[in-house]
C-alpha positions as CSV (number, residue, x, y, z in Angstrom):
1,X,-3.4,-15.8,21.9
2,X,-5.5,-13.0,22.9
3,X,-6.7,-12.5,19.6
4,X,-7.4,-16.2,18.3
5,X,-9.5,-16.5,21.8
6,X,-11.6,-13.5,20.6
7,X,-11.9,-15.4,17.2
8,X,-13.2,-18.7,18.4
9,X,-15.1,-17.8,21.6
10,X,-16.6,-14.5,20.5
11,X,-19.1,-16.6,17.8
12,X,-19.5,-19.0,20.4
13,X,-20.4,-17.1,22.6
14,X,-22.9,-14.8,19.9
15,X,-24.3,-18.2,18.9
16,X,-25.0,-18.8,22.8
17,X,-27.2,-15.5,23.0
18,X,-28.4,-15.7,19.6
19,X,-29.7,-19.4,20.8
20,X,-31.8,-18.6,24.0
21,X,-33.1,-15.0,22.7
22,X,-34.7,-17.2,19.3
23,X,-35.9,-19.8,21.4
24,X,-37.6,-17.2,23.6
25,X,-39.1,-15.0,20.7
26,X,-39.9,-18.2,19.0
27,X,-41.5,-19.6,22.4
28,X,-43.4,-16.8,23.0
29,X,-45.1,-16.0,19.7
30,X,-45.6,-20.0,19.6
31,X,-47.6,-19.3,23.0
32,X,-49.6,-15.7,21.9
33,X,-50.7,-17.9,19.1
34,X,-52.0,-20.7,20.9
35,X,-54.0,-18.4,23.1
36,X,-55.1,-16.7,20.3
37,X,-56.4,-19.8,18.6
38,X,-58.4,-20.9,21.9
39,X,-59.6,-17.3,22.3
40,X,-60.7,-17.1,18.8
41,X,-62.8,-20.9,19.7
42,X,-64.7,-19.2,23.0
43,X,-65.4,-16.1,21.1
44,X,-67.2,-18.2,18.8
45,X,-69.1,-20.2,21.2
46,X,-69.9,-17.0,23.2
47,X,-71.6,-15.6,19.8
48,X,-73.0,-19.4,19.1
49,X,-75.1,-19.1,22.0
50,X,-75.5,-15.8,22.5
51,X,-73.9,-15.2,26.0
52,X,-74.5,-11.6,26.6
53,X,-78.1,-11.6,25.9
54,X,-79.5,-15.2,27.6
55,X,-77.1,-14.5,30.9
56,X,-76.1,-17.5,33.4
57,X,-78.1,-20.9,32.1
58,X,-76.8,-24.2,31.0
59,X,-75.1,-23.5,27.6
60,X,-72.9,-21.0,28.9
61,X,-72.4,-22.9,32.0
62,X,-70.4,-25.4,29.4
63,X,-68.9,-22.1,27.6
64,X,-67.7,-21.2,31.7
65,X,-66.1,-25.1,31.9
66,X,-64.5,-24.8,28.7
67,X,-63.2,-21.3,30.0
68,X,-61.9,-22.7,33.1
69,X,-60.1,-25.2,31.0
70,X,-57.7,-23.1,29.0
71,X,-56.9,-21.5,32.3
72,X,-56.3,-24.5,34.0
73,X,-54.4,-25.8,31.1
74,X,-52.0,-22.6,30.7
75,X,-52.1,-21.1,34.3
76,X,-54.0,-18.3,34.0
77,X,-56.6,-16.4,34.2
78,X,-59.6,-15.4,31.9
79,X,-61.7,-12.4,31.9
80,X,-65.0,-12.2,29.9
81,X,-66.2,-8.9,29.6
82,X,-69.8,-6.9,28.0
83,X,-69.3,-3.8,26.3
84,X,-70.4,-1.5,29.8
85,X,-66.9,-2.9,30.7
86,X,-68.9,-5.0,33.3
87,X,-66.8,-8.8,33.8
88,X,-69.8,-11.6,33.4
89,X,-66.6,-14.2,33.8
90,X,-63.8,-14.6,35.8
91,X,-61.9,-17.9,36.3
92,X,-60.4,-16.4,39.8
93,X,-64.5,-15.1,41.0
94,X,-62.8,-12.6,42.4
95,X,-63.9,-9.3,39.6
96,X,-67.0,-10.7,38.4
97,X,-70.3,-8.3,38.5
98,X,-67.1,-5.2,38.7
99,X,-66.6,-2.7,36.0
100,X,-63.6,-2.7,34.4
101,X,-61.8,0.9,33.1
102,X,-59.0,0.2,30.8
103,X,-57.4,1.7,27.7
104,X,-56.5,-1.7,26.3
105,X,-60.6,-2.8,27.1
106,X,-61.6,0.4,25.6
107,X,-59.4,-0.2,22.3
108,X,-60.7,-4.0,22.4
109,X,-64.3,-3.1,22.3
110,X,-63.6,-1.4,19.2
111,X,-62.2,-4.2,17.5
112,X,-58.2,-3.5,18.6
113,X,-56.5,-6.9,19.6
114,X,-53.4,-6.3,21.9
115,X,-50.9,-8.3,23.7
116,X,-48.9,-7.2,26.5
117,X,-45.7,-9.2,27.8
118,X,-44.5,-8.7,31.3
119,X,-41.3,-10.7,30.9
120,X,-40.1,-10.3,34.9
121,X,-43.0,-11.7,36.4
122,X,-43.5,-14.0,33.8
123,X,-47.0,-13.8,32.7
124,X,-48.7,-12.2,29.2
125,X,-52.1,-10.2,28.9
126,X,-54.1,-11.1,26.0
127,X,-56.9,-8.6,25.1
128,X,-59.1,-10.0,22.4
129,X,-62.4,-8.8,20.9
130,X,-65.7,-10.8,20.9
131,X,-67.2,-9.8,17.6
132,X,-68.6,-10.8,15.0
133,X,-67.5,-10.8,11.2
134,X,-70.1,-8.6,9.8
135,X,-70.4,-6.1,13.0
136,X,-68.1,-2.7,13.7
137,X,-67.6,-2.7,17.0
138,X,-67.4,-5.9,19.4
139,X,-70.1,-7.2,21.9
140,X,-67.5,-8.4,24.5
141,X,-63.7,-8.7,25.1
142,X,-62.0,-11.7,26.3
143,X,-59.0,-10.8,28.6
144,X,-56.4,-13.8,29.1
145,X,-53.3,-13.6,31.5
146,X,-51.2,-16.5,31.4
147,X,-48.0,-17.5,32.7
148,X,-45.3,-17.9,30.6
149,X,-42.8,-18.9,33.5
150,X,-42.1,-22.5,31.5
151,X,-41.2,-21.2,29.0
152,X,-37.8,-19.1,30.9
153,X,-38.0,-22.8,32.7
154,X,-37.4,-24.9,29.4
155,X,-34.5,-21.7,28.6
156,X,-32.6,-22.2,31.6
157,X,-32.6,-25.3,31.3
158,X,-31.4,-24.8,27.6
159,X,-29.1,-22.1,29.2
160,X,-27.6,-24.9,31.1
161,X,-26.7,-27.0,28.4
162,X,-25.1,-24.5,26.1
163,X,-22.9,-23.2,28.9
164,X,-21.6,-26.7,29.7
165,X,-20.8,-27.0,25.7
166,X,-19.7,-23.7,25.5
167,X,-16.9,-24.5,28.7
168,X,-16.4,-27.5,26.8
169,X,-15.4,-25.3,23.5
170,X,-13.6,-22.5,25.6
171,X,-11.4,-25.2,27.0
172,X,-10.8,-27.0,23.8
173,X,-10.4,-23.4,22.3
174,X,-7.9,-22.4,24.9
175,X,-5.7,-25.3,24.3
176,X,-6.2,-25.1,20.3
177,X,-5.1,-21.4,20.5
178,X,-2.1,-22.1,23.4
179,X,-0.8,-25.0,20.6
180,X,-1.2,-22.6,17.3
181,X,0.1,-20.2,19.3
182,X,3.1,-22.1,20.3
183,X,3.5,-22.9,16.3
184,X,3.4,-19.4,14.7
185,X,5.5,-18.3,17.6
186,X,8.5,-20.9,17.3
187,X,9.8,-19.6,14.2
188,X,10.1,-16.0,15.7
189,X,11.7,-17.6,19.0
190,X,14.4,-19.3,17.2
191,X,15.1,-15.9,15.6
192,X,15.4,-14.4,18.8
193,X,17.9,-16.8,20.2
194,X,19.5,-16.3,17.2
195,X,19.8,-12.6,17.7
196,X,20.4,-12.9,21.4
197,X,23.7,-15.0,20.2
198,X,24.4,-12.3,18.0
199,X,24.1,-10.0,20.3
200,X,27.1,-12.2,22.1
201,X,29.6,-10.8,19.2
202,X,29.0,-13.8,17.2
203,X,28.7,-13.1,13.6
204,X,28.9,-16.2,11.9
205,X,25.5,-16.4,13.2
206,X,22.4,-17.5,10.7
207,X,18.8,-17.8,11.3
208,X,16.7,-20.4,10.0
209,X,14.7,-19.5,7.1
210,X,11.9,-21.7,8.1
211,X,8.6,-21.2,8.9
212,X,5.9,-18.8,7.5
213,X,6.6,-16.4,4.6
214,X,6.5,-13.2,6.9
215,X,9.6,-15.2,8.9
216,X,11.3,-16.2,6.2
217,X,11.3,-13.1,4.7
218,X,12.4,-11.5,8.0
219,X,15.3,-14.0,8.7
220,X,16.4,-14.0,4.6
221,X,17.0,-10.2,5.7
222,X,18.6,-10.5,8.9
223,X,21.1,-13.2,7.0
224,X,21.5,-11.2,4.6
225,X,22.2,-8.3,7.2
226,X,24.3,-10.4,8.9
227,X,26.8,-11.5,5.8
228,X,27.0,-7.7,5.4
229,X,28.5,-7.2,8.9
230,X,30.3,-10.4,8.5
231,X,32.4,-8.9,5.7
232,X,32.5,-5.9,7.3
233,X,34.1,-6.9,10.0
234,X,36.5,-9.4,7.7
235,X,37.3,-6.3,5.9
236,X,38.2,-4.4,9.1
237,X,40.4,-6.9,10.3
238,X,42.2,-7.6,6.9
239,X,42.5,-3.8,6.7
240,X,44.2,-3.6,9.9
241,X,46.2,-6.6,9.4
242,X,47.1,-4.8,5.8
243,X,47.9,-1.3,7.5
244,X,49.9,-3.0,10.0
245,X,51.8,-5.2,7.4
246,X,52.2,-1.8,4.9
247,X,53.7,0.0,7.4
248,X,56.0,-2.1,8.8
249,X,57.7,-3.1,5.8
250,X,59.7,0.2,5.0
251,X,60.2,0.5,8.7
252,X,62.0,-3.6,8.5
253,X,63.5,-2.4,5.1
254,X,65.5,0.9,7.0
255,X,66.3,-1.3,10.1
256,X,67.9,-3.7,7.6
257,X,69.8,-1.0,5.9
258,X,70.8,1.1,9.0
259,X,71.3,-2.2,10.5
260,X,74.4,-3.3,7.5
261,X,76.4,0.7,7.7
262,X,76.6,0.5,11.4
263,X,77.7,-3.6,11.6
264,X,80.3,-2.5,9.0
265,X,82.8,0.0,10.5
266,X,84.7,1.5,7.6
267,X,81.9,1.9,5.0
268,X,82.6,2.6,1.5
269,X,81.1,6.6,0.2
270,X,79.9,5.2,-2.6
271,X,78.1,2.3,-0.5
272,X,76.6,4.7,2.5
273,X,75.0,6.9,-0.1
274,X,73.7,3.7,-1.7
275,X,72.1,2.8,1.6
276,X,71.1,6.2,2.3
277,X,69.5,6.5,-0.9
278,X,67.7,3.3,-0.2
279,X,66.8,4.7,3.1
280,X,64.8,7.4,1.8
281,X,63.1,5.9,-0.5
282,X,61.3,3.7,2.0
283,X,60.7,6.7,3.8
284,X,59.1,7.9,0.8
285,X,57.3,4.9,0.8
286,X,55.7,5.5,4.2
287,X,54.4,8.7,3.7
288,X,53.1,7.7,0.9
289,X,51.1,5.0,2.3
290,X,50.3,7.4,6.0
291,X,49.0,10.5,3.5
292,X,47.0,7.7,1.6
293,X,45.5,6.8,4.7
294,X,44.4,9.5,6.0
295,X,43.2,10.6,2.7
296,X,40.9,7.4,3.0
297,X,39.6,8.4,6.2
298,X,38.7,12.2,5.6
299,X,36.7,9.9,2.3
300,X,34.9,7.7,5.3
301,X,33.5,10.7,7.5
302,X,30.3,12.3,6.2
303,X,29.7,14.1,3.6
304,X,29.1,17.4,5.9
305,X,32.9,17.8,5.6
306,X,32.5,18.4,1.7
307,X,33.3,21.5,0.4
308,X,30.8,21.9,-2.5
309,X,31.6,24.6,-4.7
310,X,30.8,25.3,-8.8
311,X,33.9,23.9,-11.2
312,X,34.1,24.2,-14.3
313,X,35.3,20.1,-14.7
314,X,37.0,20.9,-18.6
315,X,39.6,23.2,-16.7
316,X,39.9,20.6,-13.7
317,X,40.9,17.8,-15.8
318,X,42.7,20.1,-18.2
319,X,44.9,20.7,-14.9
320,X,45.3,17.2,-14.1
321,X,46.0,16.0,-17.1
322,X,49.2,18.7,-17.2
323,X,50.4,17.7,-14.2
324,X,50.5,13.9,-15.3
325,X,51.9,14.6,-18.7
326,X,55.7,14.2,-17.6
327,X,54.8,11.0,-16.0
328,X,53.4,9.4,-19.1
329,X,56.5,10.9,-21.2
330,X,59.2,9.2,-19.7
331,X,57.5,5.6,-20.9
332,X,56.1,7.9,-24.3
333,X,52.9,6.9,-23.5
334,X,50.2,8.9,-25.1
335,X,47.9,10.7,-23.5
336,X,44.6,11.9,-25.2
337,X,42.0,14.4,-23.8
338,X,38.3,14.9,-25.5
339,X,35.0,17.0,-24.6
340,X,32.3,17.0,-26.0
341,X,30.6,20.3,-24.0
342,X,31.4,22.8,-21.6
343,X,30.4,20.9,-17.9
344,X,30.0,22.6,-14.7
345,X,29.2,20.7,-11.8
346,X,29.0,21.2,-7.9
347,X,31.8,18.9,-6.5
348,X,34.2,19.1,-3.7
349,X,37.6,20.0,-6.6
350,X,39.4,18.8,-4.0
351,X,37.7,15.1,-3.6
352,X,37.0,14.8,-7.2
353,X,40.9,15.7,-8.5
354,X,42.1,12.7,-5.6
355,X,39.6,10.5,-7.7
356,X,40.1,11.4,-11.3
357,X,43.9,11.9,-10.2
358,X,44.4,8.2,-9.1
359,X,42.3,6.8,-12.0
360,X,44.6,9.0,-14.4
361,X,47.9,8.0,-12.9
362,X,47.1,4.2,-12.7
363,X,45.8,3.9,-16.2
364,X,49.5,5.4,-17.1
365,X,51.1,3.2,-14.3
366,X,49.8,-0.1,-15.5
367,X,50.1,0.5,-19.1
368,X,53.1,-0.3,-21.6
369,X,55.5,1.4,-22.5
370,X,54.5,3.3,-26.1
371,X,51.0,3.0,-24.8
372,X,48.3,5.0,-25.1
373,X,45.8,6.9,-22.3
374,X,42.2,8.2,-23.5
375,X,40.3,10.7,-21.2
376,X,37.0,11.9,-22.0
377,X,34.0,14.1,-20.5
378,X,30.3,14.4,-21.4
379,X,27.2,15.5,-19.6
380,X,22.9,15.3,-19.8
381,X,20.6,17.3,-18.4
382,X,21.6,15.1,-14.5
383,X,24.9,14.1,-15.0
384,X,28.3,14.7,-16.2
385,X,30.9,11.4,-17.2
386,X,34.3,11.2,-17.2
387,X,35.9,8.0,-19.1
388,X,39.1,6.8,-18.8
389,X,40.7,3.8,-21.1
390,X,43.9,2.5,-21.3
391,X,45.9,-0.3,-23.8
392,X,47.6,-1.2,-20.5
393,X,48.1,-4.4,-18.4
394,X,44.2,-4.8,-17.9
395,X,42.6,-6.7,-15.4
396,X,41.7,-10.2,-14.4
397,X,38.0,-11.0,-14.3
398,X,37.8,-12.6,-11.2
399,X,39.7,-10.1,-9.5
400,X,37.4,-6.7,-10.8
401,X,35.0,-7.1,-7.9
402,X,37.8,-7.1,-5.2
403,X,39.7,-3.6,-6.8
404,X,37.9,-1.0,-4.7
405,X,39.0,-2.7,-1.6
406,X,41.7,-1.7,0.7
407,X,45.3,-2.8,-0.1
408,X,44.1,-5.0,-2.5
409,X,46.8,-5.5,-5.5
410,X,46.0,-7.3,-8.5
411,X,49.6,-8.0,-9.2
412,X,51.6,-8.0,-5.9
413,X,55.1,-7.7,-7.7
414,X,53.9,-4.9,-10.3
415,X,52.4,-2.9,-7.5
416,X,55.8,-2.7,-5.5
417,X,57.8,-1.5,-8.3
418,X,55.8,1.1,-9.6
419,X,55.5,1.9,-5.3
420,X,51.2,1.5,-5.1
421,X,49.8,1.5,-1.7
422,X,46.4,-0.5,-2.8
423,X,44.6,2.4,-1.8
424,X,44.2,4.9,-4.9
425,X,41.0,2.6,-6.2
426,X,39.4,2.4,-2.5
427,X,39.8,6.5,-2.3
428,X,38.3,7.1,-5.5
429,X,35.4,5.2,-5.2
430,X,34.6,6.5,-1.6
431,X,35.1,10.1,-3.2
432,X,33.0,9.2,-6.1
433,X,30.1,7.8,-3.6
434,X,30.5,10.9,-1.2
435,X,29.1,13.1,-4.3
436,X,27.0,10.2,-4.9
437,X,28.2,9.3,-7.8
438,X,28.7,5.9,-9.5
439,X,32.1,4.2,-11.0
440,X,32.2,1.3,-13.3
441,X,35.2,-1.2,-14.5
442,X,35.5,-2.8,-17.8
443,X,38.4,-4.4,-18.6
444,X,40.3,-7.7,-20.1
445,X,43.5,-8.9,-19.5
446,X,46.6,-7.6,-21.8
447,X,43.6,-5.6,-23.5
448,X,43.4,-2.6,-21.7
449,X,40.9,-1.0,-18.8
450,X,38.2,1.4,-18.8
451,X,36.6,3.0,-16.1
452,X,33.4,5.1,-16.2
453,X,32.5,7.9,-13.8
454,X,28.7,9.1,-13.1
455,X,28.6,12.6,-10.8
456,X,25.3,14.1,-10.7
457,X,25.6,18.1,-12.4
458,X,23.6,19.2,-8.5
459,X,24.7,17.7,-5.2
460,X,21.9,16.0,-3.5
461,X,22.4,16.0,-0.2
């Protein structure tokens, strides 16, 4: 508001000043000039009749009247002066026959016009020289005070009338700019009631997009902000929900079992060691999916807990590879290694095998049987990349951008049997990100996968 009231009123109020100083100038000159012109009129009657030579008779007893006129007319007073600086004329008699000593009479008997404005008492001195055209220095000088006190009469008056229009526009101004302000603010308002209810704990939240672009823009962000934290906080509960479900199932599944030897007094050998058996492998199952989880959560702290060291990557996934062979053997699935250079990279080894680990293991998981697994590393000048492709199960498309989350399982059923957690995807990518890194999915269903790793050769911290 501030500012829109310095924007209308400020030219208003510059027009105002701008007003009464031009009328003053303007008034003034407009005044100098008239004196001027009737100045110029007695000088040239004063010469007519040669008044400084012929003294007081009846021709300049008419130049005297016409004298007392102009003063009479413009309230003032008129001097006429020979060049011993005696005054011969004085429309008050009070100087006349006196000797007048004067830098501005001195200056005017040698031709000099000047004008003198005394602006607080109101009045201005003319000093004009009585000479004539073809002559150096003047006979006479005329000096002429005159008020000039209508003039700041007719201003004030003028004053007057621009401050009631200019009250008029400050008003109208004031309410223009309260309104305008009212409208560019409203936008911004609602936002803030909107963010005051978010504030609240309520995420489902959105602000109007409405208004000017700088508030759309602003609220487009904030939504966008919002939906963020909204599936955020969807993903935290689902994850809890998930680890909650995960780890209560083996627990269920042992109750069920311990539950059937001891409701069955004389148990069978061959039956308790089933049992047992089954026992363990749901405890197997659990610390499976507890290591798996904490694995995830070392991936979410920050990346001040990495252990960057040099690796050579070629012996890294030489080593992985060797200790997944056995795996893919018992479903003779093939599995293929190729560089193309010698790569070494600063990585955490420890992060990095986790990721390339799980990618390994569940392009050999999901695969058929006589399959085949294809692992291969290349580098630039920035980066190194690792691929991985497989002729196994593949994966739906609408169901690729959901992988890297938590517990999510493409196939449910599949997953169980071949005992996945839903976590191996969501710990690779978060160790992939923490050397900020990049990992990409390809894949078709009953075609195969292939996923493609980015890890810059320099960690940038």
């Amino acid at each position: 508001m501030l500012v829109f009231l310095l924007i209308g009123l400020v030219p208003i109020l510059f027009f105002w000043k701008i007003s009464l100083s031009s009328y003053e100038s303007q008034a003034l000159e407009q005044r100098i000039s008239e004196m001027k012109y009737h100045a110029n009129i007695i000088s040239n009657l004063i010469l007519n009749v040669n008044y400084f030579a012929i003294g007081d008779s009846g021709t300049t007893r008419d130049i005297a009247s016409e004298i007392s006129y102009v003063a009479e007319v413009y309230k003032g007073r008129i001097l006429i002066v020979d060049r011993n600086l005696q005054i011969l004329t004085d429309t008050y008699g009070l100087e006349e026959n006196k000797t007048l000593i004067s830098e501005e009479a001195v200056k005017g008997l040698r031709g000099e016009s000047s004008t003198y404005t005394d602006k607080e008492n109101e009045y201005i001195e003319l000093v004009y020289p009585i000479i004539k055209p073809s002559e150096k220095e003047a006979q006479g000088i005329m000096i002429i005070n005159f008020s000039i006190s209508n003039i700041y009469e007719v201003q004030s008056g003028l004053a007057a009338r621009l401050g009631v229009i200019f009250a008029f526009f400050t008003v109208f101004i004031i309410l223009a700019v309260f309104f305008l302000a009212m409208y560019f603010i409203r936008p911004w308002r609602e936002m803030m009631h909107a963010v005051d209810y978010l504030s609240d704990g309520y995420l489902d939240v959105q602000i109007p997009e409405k208004g000017f672009t700088e508030t759309i823009h602003v609220a487009s962000v904030i939504n966008e902000m919002l939906n963020k934290m909204q599936t955020l906080e969807n993903s935290r509960q689902e994850f809890v929900s998930n680890v909650s479900h995960e780890l209560k199932t083996p627990i269920t599944s042992m109750k069920v079992l311990s539950d059937s030897l001891i409701s069955q007094p004389d148990v069978p050998v061959e039956l308790y060691r089933e049992f047992m058996i089954d026992i363990g492998a749901e405890i197997e199952r659990e610390d499976k999916i507890i290591n798996d989880l904490l694995s995830l959560v070392k991936m979410d702290k920050t990346s001040g807990e990495m252990n960057i060291a040099s690796v050579n990557i070629n012996e890294l996934l030489e080593m992985i590879l060797k200790r997944l062979r056995p795996i893919a053997k018992k479903r003779n699935i093939e599995l293929v290694y190729e560089s193309f250079r010698p790569v070494t990279a600063e990585v955490d080894e420890v992060k990095l095998s986790l990721a390339i680990n799980n990618l390994i293991e569940n392009a050999i998981k999901y695969n058929y049987d006589d399959g085949w697994v294809r692992v291969s590393l290349n580098a630039d000048h920035k980066f190194f990349y690792i691929k991985v492709s497989d002729s196994g199960v593949g994966i739906p498309e609408e169901a690729q951008d959901n992988i890297f989350e938590r517990f999510y399982r493409v196939d449910k059923a599949h997953s169980r049997e071949t005992g996945g957690t839903g976590l191996g995807l969501s710990i690779t990518r978060n160790a992939i990100l923490m050397h900020r890194g990049a990992i990409k999915v390809y894949s078709k269903e009953k075609e195969g996968t292939t996923f493609t790793v980015r890890v810059p050769l320099n960690y940038i911290l």
